[in-house]
N, C-alpha and C positions, 0 to 999 in steps of 0.2 A: 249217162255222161260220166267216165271216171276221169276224176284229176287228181295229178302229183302232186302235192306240193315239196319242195326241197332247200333242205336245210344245212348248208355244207360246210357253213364257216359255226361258230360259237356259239351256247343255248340264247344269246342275247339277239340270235337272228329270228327265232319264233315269236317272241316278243311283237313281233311287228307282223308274223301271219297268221299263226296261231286262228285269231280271232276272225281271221277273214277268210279259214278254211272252216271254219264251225258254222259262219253261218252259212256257206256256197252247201254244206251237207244240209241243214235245214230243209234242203231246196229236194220236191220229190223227185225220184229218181237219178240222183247225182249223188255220187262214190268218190271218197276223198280217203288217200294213202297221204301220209306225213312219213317223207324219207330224211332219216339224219345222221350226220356225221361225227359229231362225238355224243357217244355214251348218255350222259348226263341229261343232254336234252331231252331225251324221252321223260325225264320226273318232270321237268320245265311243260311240257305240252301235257302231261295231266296236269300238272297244277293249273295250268290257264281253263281248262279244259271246266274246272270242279270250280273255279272264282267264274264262271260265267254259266256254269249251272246248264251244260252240258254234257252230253253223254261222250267217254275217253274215246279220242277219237284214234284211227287205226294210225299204227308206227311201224316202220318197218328200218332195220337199220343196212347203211347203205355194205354193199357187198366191198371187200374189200382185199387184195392179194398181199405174198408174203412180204413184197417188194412195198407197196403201199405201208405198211405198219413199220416197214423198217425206216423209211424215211417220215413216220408220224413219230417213232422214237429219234429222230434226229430235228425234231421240230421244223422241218422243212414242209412248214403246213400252206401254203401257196402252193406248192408243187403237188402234193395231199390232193389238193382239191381237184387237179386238173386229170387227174390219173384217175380217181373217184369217178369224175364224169365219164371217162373213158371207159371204164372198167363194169360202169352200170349205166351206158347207152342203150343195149339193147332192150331192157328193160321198162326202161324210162320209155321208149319210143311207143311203147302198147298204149299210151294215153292218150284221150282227146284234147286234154291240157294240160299242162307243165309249168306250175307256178312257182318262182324262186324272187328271193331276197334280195338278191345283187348281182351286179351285172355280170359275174364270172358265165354264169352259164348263158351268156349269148355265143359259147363256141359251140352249145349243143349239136347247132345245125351242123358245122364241121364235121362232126361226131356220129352223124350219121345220122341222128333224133330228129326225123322229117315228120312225122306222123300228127305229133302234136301241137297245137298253136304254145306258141312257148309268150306266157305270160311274168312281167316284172310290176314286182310291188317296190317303192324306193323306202329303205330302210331311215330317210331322215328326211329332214325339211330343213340343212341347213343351207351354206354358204361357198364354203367352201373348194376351189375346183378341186374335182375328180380325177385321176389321171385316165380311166379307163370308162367314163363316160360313154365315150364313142359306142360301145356295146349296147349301149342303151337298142338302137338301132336295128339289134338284131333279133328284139323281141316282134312278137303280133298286135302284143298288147301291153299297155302300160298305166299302171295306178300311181298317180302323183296327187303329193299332200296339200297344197293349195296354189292359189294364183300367180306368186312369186316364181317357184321353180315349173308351173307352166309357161308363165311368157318365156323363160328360159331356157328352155324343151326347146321351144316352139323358134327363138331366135337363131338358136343354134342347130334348127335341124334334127333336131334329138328324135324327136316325133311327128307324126301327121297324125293328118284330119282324120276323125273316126276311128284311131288306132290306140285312143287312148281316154281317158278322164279322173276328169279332181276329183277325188271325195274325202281325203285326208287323210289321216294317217290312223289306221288300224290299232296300232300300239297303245293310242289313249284308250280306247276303249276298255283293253286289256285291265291298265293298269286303273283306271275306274271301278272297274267290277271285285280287285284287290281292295280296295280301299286300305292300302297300308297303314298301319297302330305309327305312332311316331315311332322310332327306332329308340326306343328305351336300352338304358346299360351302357350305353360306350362310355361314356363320363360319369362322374362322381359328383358332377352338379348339376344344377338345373339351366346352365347359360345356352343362350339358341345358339345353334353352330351353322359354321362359313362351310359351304361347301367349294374342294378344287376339285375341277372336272380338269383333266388333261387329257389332249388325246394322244392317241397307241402308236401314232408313226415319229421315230424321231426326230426330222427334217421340222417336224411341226407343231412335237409336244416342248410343254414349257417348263415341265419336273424336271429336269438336270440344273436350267441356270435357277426356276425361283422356286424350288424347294425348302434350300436353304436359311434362306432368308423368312420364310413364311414359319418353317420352324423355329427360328433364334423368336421371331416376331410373336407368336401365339403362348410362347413361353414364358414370356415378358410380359403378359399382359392376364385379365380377369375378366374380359369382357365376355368372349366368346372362343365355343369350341371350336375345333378345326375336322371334319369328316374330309381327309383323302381317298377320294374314289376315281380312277383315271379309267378311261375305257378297258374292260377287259381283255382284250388284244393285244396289251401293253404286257402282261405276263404270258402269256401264253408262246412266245420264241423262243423265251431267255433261258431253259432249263433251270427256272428257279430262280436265277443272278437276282433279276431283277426285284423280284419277291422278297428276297435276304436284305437287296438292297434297301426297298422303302419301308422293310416291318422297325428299321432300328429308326425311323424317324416316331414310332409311338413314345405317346409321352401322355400324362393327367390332360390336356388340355387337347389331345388332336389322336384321333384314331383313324390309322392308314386300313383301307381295307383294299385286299388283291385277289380276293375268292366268291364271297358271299353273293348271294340274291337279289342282296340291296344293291349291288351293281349294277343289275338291269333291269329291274323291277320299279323302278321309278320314284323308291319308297324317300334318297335321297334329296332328288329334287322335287318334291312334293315336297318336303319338310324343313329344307333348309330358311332360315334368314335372308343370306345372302348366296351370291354365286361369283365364282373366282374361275376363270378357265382364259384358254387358248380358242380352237375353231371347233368346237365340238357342237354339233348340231340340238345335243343333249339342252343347250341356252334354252331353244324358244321351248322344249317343255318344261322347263323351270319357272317359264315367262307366263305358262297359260294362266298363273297365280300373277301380276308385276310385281315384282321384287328389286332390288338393287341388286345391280351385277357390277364386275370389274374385270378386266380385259387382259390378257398378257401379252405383250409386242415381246417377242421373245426374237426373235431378228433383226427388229429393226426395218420392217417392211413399212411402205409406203401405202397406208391401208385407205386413208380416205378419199371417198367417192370410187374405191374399187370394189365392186360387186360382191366378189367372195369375202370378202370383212365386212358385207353389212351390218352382221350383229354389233360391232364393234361400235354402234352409232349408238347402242341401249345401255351404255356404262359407260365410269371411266376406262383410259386405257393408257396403262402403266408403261415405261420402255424400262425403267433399269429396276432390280431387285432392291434398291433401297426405299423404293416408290411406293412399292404395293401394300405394308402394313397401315401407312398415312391413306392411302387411299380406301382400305377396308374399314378404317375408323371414319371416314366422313361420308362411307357409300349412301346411308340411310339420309344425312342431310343434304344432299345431291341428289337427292334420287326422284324429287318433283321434274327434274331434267329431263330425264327419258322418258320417265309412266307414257302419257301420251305412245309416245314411238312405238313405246315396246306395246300396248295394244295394238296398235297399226299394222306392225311387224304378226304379231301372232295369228291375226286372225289373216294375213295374206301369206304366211308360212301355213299352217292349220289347216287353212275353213275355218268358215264360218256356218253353223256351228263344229266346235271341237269336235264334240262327242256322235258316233254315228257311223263312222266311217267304213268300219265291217261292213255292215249291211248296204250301204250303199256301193263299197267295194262288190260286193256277191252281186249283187242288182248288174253293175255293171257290165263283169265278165257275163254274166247269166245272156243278157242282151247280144252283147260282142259273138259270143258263141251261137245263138239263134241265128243270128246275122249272117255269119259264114257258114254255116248248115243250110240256112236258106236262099 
């Protein structure tokens, strides 16, 4: 049996297969290619490859024309990806399976990619709507992280019977077998620090309106550090801008990070205090520790008892930037509030248990594949 797996968007997409294409090779007579689109990712799938004590699995980077790299130098990486696909269909089509990240590649079929069952692993367990969900649809198979975003699959059509199953999310596994050192060095003292998760789309991220205020606030104050870590896709358009823009918010008490490891290797939210974000899904693996978290209503949306803000019910949730310093000082004594929820919440985001999920990932497809061979 050979399978693809494909990696088209950020090294922070392996993060989440990685470990569930290591253990599908475990499996005899099954052949697994790791195809990826930027660079980089190749050190990212040895590194995963050497923290779980397996042998470096095969990488092949994706082919790519003159026209494709001119529009990766204009960061017009959405459009990247879809010309990618195209441009290495025929390829990809020699496979029995075709496992990818996110739902971009449900145009394979389009594309002419019939040959293979085209399998999706979902990249989060959070909340928030998708706008290109619907692709989900256009897989054979699909690996979802716990019972939450199954009844949700499942109300919305997303999936049927037999075409799919829970086993959680792959990525803990990953970042288990790391067992990330705390992040020593960013500060000059020993105070636990707040971590801001933001996410990369603008419509939705909350670093424009409460950055500044979180910086006047962290500066003002002795209690704790501030780690700015915003999803990596937040810089990756800008030509930079973006990057110039958040490095002048470094200061003794708050280190902005826009490149590092610790961005998707989980090292931040394994180690934070506290956590400060918008809709990033990144929460509930913050939460598989409970912690006190705090929310950002950055529009002014009408969030309660609407589905995609449910994390929103595991903290407070701020609406205007004068709010949020008062509310990260009282997170820890508020925070008997939620505990309960947020185990609720994690283990029907998750699985129960967290940890396992590769394997039972590989178990899965393994079966699925038997199935329709048989």
């Amino acid at each position: 049996m050979n399978i693809a797996f494909l990696y088209i968007a950020e090294p922070y997409q392996c993060y989440h297969g990685a470990s569930l294409a290591l253990a599908l090779e475990a499996y005899a007579g099954v052949h697994v290619v790791n195809y990826y689109n930027f660079p980089e990712t190749q050190e990212h799938l040895k590194r995963i490859s050497r923290a779980m004590d397996a042998p470096e699995p095969e990488m092949r980077f994706l082919e790519r024309s003159f026209s494709i790299k001119m529009h990766e130098a204009a960061k017009r990486l959405d459009r990247v990806k879809l010309m990618l696909l195209r441009q290495n269909a025929e390829e990809l089509n020699q496979y029995d399976a075709l496992v990818a990240t996110e739902y971009t590649a449900g145009i394979l079929r389009k594309l002419g990619v019939t040959r293979p069952k085209l399998i999706l692993v979902l990249h989060g367990a959070g909340d928030r709507l998708v706008d290109d969900e619907a692709l989900m649809r256009d897989f054979d198979f699909i690996l979802l992280p716990g019972p939450k975003v199954e009844q949700y699959s499942l109300q919305k059509n997303l999936v049927r019977q037999g075409h799919y199953a829970t086993v959680g999310l792959p990525r803990m596994d990953v970042c288990a077998a790391m067992q990330q050192d705390y992040p020593v060095g960013l500060f000059s003292n020993a105070n636990p620090f707040v971590l801001y998760n933001a996410h990369c789309k603008r419509k939705l991220s909350s670093l424009q309106r409460f950055m500044p205020a979180l910086f006047k606030g962290f500066q003002a104050q002795s209690r704790y550090n501030l780690v700015v870590a915003p999803h990596i896709k937040t810089f990756h358009k800008s030509l930079g801008m973006k990057t110039r823009f958040m490095k002048r918010y470094n200061a003794p008490a708050i280190h902005v990070d826009t490149y590092s490891d610790r961005l998707i290797d989980m090292t931040y939210t394994a180690h934070a205090d506290i956590y400060v974000g918008d809709v990033s899904s990144q929460v509930y693996e913050f939460l598989v520790k409970p912690r006190p978290c705090v929310f950002l209503n950055t529009s002014g949306v009408n969030w309660r008892n609407n589905p995609h803000f449910l994390h929103w019910n595991l903290g407070e949730v701020v609406e205007q930037p004068e709010e949020v310093m008062p509310a990260i000082m009282r997170a820890h004594a508020v925070h008997a509030r939620y505990r309960s929820l947020q185990e609720k919440l994690v283990k029907e985001s998750l699985g129960d248990p967290v940890l396992g999920a590769s394997k039972r990932g590989a178990s899965a497809i393994m079966r699925f594949m038997k199935q329709r061979d048989g």
